[in-house]
C-alpha positions in Angstrom: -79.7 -66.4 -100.4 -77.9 -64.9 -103.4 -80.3 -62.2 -103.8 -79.8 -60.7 -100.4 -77.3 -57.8 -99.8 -75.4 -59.4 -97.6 -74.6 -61.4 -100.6 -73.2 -59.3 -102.7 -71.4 -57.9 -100.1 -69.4 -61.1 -99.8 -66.2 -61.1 -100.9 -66.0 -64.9 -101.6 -68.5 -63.8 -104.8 -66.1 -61.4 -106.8 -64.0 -64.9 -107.3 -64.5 -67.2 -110.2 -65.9 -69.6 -107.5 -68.2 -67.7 -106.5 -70.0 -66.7 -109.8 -70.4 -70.1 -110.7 -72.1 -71.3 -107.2 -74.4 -68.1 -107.9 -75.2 -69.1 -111.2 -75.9 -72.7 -110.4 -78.1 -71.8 -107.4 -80.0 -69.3 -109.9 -80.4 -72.1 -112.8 -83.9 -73.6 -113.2 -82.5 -77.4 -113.6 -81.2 -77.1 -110.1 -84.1 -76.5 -108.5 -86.0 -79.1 -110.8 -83.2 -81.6 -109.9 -83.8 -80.6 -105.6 -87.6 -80.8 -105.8 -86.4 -84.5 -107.8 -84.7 -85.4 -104.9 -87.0 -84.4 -102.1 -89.8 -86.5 -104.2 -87.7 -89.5 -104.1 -86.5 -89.0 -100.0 -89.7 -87.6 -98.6 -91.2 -91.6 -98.2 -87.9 -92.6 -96.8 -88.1 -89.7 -94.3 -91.5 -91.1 -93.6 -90.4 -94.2 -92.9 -87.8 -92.5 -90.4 -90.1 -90.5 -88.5 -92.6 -93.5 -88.0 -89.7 -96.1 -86.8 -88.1 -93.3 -84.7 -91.7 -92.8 -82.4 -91.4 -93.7 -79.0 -95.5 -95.0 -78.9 -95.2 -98.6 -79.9 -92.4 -100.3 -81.3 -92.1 -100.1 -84.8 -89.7 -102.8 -85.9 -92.6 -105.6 -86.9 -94.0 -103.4 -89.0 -90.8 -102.0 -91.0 -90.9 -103.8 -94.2 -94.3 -102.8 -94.8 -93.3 -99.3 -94.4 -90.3 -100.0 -97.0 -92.8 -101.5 -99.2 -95.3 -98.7 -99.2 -92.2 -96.2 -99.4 -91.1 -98.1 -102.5 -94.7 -97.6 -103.9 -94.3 -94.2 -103.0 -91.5 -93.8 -104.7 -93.0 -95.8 -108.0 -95.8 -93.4 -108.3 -93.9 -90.3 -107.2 -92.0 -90.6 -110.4 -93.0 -91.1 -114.3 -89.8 -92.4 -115.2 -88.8 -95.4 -114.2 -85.0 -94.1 -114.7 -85.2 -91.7 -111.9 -87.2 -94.0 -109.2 -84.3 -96.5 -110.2 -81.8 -95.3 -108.0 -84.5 -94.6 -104.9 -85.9 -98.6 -105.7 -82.4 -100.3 -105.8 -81.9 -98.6 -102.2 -84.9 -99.8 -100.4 -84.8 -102.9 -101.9 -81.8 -103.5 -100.9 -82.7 -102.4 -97.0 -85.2 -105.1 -97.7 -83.5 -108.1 -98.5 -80.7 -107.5 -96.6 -82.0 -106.5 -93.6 -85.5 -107.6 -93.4 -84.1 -111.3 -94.0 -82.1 -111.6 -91.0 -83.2 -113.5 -88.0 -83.0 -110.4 -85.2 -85.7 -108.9 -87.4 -88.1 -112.5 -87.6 -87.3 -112.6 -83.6 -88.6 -108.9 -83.0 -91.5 -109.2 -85.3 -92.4 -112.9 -83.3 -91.5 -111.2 -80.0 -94.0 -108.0 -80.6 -96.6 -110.5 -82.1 -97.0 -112.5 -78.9 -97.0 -109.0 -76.3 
């Protein structure tokens, strides 16, 4: 995007601003810290896309999807730091949601079609 002429045409550039959103998008660590994030979200998206098919229903089967996505997420990263943030999230979709009695209804309910 910044490398384009249409960039440097644009005035929004020339200001303080704009030299410093250039010079972010151009810096190495923000590209390490997007590929981070896309690491972390891709099982989550996964997840997503599998409850969001209009096949079967998918609801029974949602906290194993959370649980693989949270073993995903484990091995995805090294440091247990950075899978921190992504574990405390779908843990907490776990217990929170997982744990309530609309979910044990649909999981009996699809068990017995």
């Amino acid at each position: 995007m910044v490398i384009l002429q249409e960039w440097s045409d644009f005035r929004y550039l020339r200001s303080s601003d704009g030299k410093k959103m250039e010079k972010i998008i151009l810096s190495s660590r923000f590209w390490d810290t997007v590929k981070e994030i896309i690491i972390g979200v891709e099982p989550l998206y996964v997840v997503l896309r599998k409850v969001d098919m209009d096949k079967c229903p998918q609801m029974p089967y949602l906290r194993h999807l959370l649980i693989t996505a949270r073993e995903e997420v484990n091995k995805a990263f090294k440091d247990d730091f950075k899978a921190k943030h992504y574990l405390l999230f779908i843990d907490h979709r776990i217990e929170v949601y997982m744990d309530q009695d609309i979910y044990n209804a649909s999981k009996f309910i699809f068990s017995v079609i």
